[in-house]
MARZAPA-208394 format. One line per field, with one value per residue (C-alpha): x, y, z; chain; residue in three letters. Coordinates in Angstrom, 2 decimals. Each point is the difference from the previous one (the first is absolute). Example, Ala and Ser with C-alpha at 12.3 -4.5 7.8 and 13.67 -1.06 7.14 Angstrom:
east <- 12.30/1.37
north <- -4.50/3.44
up <- 7.80/-0.66
ch <- A/A
aa <- ala/ser
This chain:
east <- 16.18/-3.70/-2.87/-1.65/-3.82/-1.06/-1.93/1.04/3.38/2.10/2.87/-1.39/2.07/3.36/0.93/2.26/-0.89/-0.89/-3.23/-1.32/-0.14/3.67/-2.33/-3.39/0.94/-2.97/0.31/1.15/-0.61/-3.65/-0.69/3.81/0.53/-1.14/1.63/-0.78/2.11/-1.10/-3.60/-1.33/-4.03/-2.41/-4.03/-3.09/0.30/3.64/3.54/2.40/3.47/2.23/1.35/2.37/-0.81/2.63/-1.04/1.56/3.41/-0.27/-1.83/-2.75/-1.47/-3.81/-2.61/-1.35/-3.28/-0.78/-3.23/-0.38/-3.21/0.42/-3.51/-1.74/-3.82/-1.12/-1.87/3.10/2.56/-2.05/-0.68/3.75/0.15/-1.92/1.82/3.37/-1.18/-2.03/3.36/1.68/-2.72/-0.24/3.81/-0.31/-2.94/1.64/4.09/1.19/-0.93/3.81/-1.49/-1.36/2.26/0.32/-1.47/2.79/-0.85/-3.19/0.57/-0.48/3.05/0.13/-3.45/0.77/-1.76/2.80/-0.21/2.88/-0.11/1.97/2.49/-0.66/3.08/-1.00/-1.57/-3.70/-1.51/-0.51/3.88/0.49/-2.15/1.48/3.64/-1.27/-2.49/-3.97/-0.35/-1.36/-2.47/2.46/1.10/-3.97/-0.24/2.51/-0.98/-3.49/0.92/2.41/-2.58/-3.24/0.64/0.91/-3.25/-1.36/1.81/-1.58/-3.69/-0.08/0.93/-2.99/2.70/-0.16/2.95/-1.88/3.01/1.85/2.22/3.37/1.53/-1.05/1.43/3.71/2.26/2.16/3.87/0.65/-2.46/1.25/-2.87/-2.54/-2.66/-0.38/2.49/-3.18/-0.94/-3.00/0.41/-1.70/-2.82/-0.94/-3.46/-1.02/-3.20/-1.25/-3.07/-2.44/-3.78/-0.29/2.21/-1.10/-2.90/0.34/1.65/3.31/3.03/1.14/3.57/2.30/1.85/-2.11/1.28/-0.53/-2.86/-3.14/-3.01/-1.66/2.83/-0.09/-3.37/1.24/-1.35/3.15/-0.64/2.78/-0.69/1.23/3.58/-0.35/-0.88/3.16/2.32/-1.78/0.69/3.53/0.72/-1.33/1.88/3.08/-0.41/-0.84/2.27/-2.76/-2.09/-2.85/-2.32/1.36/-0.93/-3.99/-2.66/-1.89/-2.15/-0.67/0.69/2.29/3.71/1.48/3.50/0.60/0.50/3.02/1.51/3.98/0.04/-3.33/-1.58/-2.07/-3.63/0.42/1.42/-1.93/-3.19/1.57/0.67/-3.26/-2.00/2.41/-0.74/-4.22/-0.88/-3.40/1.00/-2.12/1.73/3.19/2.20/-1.58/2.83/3.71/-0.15/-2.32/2.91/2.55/-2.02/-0.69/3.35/2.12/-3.26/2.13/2.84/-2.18/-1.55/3.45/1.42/-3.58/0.32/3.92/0.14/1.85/3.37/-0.86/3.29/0.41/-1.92/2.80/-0.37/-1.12/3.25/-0.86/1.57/0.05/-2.87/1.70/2.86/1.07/2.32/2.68/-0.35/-0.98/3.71/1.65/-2.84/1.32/-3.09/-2.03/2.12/-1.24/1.87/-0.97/1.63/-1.71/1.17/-0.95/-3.95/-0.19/0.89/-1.98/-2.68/0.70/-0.39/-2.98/-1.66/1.53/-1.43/-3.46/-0.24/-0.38/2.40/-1.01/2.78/2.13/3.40/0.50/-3.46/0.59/0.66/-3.40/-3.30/1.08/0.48/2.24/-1.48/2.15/-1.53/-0.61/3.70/0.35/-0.45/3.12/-1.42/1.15/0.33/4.04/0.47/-1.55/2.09/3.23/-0.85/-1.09/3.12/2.34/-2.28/0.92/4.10/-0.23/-2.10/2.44/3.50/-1.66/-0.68/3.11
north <- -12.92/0.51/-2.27/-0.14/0.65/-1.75/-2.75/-1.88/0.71/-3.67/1.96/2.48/0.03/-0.25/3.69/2.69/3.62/1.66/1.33/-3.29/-3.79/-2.16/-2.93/1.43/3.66/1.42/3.08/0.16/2.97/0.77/3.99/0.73/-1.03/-2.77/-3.22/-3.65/-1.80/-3.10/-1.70/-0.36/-0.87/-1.18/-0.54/-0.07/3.24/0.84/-0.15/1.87/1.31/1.43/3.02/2.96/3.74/1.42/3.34/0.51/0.40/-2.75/-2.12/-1.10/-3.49/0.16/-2.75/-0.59/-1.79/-1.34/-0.17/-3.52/-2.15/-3.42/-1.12/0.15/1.40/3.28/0.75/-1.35/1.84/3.11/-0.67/-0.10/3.44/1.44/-1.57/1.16/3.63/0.09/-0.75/2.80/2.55/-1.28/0.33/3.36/1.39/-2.62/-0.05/3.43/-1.92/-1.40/-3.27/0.02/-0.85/2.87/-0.05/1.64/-0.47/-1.65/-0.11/-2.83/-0.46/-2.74/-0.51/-0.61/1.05/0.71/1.57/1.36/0.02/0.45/-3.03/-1.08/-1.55/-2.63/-3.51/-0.50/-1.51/-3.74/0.05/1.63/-3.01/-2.93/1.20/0.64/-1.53/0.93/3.93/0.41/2.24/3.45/-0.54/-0.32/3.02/1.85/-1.22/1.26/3.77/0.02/-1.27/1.17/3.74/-0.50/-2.24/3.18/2.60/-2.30/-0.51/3.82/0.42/-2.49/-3.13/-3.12/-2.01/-3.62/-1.96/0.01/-2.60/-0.71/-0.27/3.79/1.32/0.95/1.01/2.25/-0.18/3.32/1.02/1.74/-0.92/-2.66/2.26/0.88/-2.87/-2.26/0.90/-0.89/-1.23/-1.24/2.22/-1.66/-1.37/3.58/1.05/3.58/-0.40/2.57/-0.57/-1.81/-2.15/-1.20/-0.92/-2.03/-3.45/-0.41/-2.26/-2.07/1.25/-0.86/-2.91/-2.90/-0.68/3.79/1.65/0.45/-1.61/2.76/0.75/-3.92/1.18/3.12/2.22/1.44/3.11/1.81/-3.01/-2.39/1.06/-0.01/-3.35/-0.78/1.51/-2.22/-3.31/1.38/0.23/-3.44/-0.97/1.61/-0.89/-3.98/-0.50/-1.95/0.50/1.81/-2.92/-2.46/2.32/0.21/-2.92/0.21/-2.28/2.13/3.33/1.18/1.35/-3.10/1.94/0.68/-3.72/-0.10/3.41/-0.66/2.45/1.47/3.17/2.05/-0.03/3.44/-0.65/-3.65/2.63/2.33/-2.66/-1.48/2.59/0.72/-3.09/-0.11/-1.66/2.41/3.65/1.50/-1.58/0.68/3.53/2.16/2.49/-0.20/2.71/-2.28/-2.49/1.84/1.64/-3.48/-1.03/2.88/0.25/-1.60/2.13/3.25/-1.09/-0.40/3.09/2.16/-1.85/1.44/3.84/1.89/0.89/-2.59/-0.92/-2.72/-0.73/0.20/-0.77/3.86/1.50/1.53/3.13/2.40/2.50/3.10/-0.46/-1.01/-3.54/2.27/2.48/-3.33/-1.16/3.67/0.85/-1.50/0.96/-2.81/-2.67/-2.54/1.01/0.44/3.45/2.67/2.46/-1.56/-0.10/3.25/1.41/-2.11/0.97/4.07/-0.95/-1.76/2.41/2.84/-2.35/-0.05/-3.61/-1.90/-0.14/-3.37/-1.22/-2.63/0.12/-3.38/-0.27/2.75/-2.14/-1.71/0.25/1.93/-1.23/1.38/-0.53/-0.42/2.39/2.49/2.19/2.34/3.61/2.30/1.86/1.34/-3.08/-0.27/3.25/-0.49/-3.27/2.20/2.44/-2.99/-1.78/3.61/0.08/-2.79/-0.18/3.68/-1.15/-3.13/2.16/2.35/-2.96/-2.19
up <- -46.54/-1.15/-1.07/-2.93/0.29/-3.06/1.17/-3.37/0.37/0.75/1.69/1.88/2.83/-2.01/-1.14/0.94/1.63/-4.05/-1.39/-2.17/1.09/-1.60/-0.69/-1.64/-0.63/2.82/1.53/3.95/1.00/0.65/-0.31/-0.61/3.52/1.79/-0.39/1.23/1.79/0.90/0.19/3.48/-0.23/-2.57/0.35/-2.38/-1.17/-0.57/0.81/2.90/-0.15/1.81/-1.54/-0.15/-0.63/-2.07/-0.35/3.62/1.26/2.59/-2.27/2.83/-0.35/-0.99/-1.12/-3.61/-0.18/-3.43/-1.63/-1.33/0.74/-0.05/-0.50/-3.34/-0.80/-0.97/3.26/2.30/-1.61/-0.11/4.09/0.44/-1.91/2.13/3.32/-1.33/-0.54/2.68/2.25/-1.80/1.03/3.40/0.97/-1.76/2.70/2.89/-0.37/1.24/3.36/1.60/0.21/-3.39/-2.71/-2.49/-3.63/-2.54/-2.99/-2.05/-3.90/-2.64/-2.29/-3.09/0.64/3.43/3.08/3.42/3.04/1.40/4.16/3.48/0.34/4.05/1.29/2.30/0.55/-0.01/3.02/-1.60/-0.86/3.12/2.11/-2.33/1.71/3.59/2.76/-0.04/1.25/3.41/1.71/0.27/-3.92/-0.92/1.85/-1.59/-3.06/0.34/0.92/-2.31/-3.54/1.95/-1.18/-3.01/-1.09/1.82/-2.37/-2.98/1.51/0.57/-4.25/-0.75/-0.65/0.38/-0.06/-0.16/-0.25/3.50/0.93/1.55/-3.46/-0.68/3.21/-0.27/2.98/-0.86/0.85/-0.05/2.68/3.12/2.65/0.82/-1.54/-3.61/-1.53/-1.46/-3.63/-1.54/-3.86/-2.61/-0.90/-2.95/1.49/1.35/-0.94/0.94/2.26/-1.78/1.23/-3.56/0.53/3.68/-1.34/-2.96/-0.20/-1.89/-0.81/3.33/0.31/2.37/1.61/1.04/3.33/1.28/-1.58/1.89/-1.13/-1.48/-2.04/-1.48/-0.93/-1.47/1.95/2.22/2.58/1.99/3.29/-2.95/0.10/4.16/-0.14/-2.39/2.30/2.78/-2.04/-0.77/4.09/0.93/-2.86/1.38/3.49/-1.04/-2.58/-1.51/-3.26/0.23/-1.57/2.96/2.69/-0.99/1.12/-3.11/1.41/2.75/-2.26/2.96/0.57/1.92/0.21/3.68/-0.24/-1.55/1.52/0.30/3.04/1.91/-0.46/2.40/0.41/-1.28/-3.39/-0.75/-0.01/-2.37/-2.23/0.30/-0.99/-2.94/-1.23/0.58/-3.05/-0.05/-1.03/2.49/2.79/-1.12/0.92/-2.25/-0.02/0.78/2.39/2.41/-0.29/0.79/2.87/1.37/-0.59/1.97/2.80/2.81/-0.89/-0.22/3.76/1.45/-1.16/1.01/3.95/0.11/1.41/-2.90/1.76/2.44/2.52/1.91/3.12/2.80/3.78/1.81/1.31/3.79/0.87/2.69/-0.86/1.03/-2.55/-3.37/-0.29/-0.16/2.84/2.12/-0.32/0.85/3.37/3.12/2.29/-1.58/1.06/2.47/2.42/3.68/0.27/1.95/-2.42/-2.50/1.12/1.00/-3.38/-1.65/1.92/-0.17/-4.22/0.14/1.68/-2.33/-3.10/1.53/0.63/3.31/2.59/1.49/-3.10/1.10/-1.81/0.21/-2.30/-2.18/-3.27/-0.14/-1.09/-3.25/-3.73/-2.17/-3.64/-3.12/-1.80/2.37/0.08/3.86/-0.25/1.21/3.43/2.92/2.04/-0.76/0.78/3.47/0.39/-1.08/2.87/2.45/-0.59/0.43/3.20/1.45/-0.93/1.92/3.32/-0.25/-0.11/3.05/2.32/-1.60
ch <- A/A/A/A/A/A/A/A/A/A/A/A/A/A/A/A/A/A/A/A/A/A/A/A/A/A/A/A/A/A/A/A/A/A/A/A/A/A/A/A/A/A/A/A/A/A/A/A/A/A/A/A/A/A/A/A/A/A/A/A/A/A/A/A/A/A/A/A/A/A/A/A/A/A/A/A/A/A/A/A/A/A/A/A/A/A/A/A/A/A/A/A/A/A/A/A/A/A/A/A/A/A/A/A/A/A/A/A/A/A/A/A/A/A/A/A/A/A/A/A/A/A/A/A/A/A/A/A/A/A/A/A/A/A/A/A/A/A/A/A/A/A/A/A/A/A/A/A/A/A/A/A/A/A/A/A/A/A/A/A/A/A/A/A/A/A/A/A/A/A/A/A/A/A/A/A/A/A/A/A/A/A/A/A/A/A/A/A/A/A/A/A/A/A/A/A/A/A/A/A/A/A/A/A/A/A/A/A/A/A/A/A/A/A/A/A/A/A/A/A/A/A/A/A/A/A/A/A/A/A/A/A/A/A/A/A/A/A/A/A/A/A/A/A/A/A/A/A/A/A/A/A/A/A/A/A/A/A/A/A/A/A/A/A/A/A/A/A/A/A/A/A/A/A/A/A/A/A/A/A/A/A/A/A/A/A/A/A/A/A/A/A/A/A/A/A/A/A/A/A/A/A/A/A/A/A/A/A/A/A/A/A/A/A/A/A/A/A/A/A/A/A/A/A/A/A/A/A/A/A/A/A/A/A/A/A/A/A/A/A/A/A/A/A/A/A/A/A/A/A/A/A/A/A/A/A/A/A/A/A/A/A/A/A/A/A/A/A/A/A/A/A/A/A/A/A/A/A/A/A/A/A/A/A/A/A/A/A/A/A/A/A/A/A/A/A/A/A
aa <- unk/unk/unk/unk/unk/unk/unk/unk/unk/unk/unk/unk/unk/unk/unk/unk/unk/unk/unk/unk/unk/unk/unk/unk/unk/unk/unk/unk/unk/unk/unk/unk/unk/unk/unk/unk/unk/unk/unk/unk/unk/unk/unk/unk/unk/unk/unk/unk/unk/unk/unk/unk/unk/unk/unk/unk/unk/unk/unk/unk/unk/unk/unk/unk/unk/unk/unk/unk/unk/unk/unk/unk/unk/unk/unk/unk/unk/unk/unk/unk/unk/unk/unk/unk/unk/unk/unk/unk/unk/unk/unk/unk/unk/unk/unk/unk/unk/unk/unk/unk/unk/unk/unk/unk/unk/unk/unk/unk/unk/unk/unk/unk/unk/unk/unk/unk/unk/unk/unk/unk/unk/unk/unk/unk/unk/unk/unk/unk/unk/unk/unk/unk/unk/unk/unk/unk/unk/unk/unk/unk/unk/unk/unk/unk/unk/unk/unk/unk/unk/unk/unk/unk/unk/unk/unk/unk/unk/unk/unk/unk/unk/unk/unk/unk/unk/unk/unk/unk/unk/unk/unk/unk/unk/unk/unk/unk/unk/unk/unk/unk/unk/unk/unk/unk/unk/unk/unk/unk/unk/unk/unk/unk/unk/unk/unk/unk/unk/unk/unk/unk/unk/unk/unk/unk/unk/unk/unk/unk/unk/unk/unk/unk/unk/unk/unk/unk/unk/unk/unk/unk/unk/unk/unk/unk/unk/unk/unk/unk/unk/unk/unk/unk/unk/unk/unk/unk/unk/unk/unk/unk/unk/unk/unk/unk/unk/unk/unk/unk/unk/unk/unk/unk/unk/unk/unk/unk/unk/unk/unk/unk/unk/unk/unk/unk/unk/unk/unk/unk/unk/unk/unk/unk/unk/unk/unk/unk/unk/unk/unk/unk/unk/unk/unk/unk/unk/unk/unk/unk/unk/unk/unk/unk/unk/unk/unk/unk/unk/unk/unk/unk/unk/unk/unk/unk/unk/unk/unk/unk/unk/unk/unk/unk/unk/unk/unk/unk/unk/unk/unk/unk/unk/unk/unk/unk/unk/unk/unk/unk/unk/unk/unk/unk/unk/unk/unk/unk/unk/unk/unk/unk/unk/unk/unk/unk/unk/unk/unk/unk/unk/unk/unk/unk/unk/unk/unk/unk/unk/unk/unk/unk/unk/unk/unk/unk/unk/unk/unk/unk/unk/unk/unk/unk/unk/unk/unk/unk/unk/unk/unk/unk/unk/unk/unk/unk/unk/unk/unk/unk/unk/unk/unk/unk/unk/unk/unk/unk/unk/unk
């Protein structure tokens, strides 16, 4: 089936799988190839489908975002213009990131603007909390590596996404580990952060709930999109909105209050100073979050000895012999035999060491380390020739 994209059209959704609408006679197929499916999003500056590209065998899902303002004035539609191609040019620089949706085609057809992108198969994280209880501290933590890199991937290509909230953040189904599977969408507020641009006050854009307060006042900097994500993870964590979790009054975050689960000390700081109301006592950068965020982890894994075994209890052997070559000697037994001491002495005196040795303490005082693996020397010879010794002195006098 396909859907017509004529906004006039009164049937659009009731067609069959040709080239022109039954009903009002529109083409489907935009560029030959991609064709609309279903709608699945509209806002103030246009309409969303999902979408089919049939210039492939497999026919791969894709998205089809319509240009069609819904506001009227010169200077409004003319703003939403420049938002729509301004997306197009940003997911052109940004998308051949993996957790970047892909831009495939920009065109205008029937005096039509569309942009063609990467369909991401997944839930965003408000659907995703409306079915599920509030995250807690190891999600926001996940969470955080996972978008943290990718705002950084932006930042370093002078963009600012400016409109970063749960409803923009898809999980992907697909994904194969805990890392990589968020994907940030919705670049139509980007703006690129030239010097110019940093320092001259423009068009507030953004959600209300999330954007920073320089960005209300038009004036957004890469910290603004920090403090978004902030408000997006209190907002995750709370399960409440973002405008019930702020003492105006006060003009403070009042949101540990109504935590469904605790955090660590650790992680309410990190969250803090995302969300410092003052630029310059925000994060500045993402790297300084993500280095204050992974510090414990960084410590534990510097204080553990690379190759490090486990500490086990010292194992005491006799000095004179390996583990092995203790169980096959029969001279260092504790055994009151004549014999037996007078051999022992004749090889402690051949070894060089004192002949004051008691057999009976021979297996003390020494340590044998883990680590530390006993050289092959002459010492089993001697006990080879000791032990012939004695079975001939004892067959003489048998």
């Amino acid at each position: 089936m396909s859907y017509c994209l004529n906004p006039f059209c009164p049937n659009p959704q009731r067609t069959d799988d040709g080239k022109f609408c039954l009903t009002c006679g529109s083409k489907l197929l935009l560029k030959e190839r991609y064709r609309a499916i279903k709608p699945i999003g509209q806002g103030g500056f246009g309409r969303t489908f999902l979408a089919m590209d049939e210039d492939k065998p497999s026919k791969p899902r894709c998205v089809i975002k319509q240009f069609y303002p819904q506001a009227q004035g010169t200077s409004t539609v003319e703003k939403a213009v420049e938002l729509f191609t301004q997306e197009a040019m940003r997911l052109d620089e940004l998308g051949k990131h993996p957790q970047i949706p892909e831009l495939l085609a920009y065109f205008t057809q029937d005096d039509r603007q569309y942009l063609v992108q990467e369909f991401i198969d997944g839930l965003n994280l408000a659907e995703e909390l409306a079915q599920r209880a509030a995250f807690n501290e190891v999600e926001i933590r996940h969470l955080l590596n996972d978008l943290l890199p990718v705002l950084q991937f932006c930042h370093e290509r002078q963009v600012i996404h400016r409109d970063i909230k749960p409803e923009n953040i898809i999980r992907r189904k697909s994904a194969v580990s805990a890392v990589g599977n968020l994907v940030l969408v919705d670049f139509g507020a980007a703006k690129a952060a030239t010097y110019t641009a940093l320092n001259r006050t423009g068009t507030s854009i953004g959600s209300p709930e999330y954007v920073a307060p320089e960005q209300i006042r038009g004036k957004a900097v890469f910290a603004s999109d920090i403090f978004s994500l902030g408000v997006t993870c209190i907002h995750l964590l709370t399960q409440c909105s973002p405008f019930d979790i702020y003492d105006t009054y006060n003009a403070t975050w009042v949101w540990q209050q109504h935590l469904k689960t605790p955090v660590s000390n650790e992680l309410r700081h990190i969250l803090d100073k995302m969300l410092e109301p003052t630029v310059a006592q925000r994060y500045q950068t993402v790297n300084t979050v993500l280095t204050d965020l992974n510090h414990q982890q960084q410590v534990a894994i510097r204080l553990k000895p690379l190759g490090a075994s486990p500490i086990v209890p010292p194992t005491i052997i006799n000095p004179v012999s390996t583990p092995q070559e203790t169980q096959k000697s029969t001279f260092v037994n504790t055994k009151n035999d004549p014999i037996d001491k007078e051999l022992q002495e004749i090889k402690t005196k051949f070894l060089g060491g004192s002949s004051s040795t008691n057999s009976n303490n021979i297996s003390t005082n020494t340590q044998f380390q883990p680590s530390q693996k006993p050289q092959p020397s002459s010492k089993n010879i001697i006990d080879e020739e000791l032990e012939e010794l004695k079975a001939k002195y004892k067959n003489e006098n048998g």
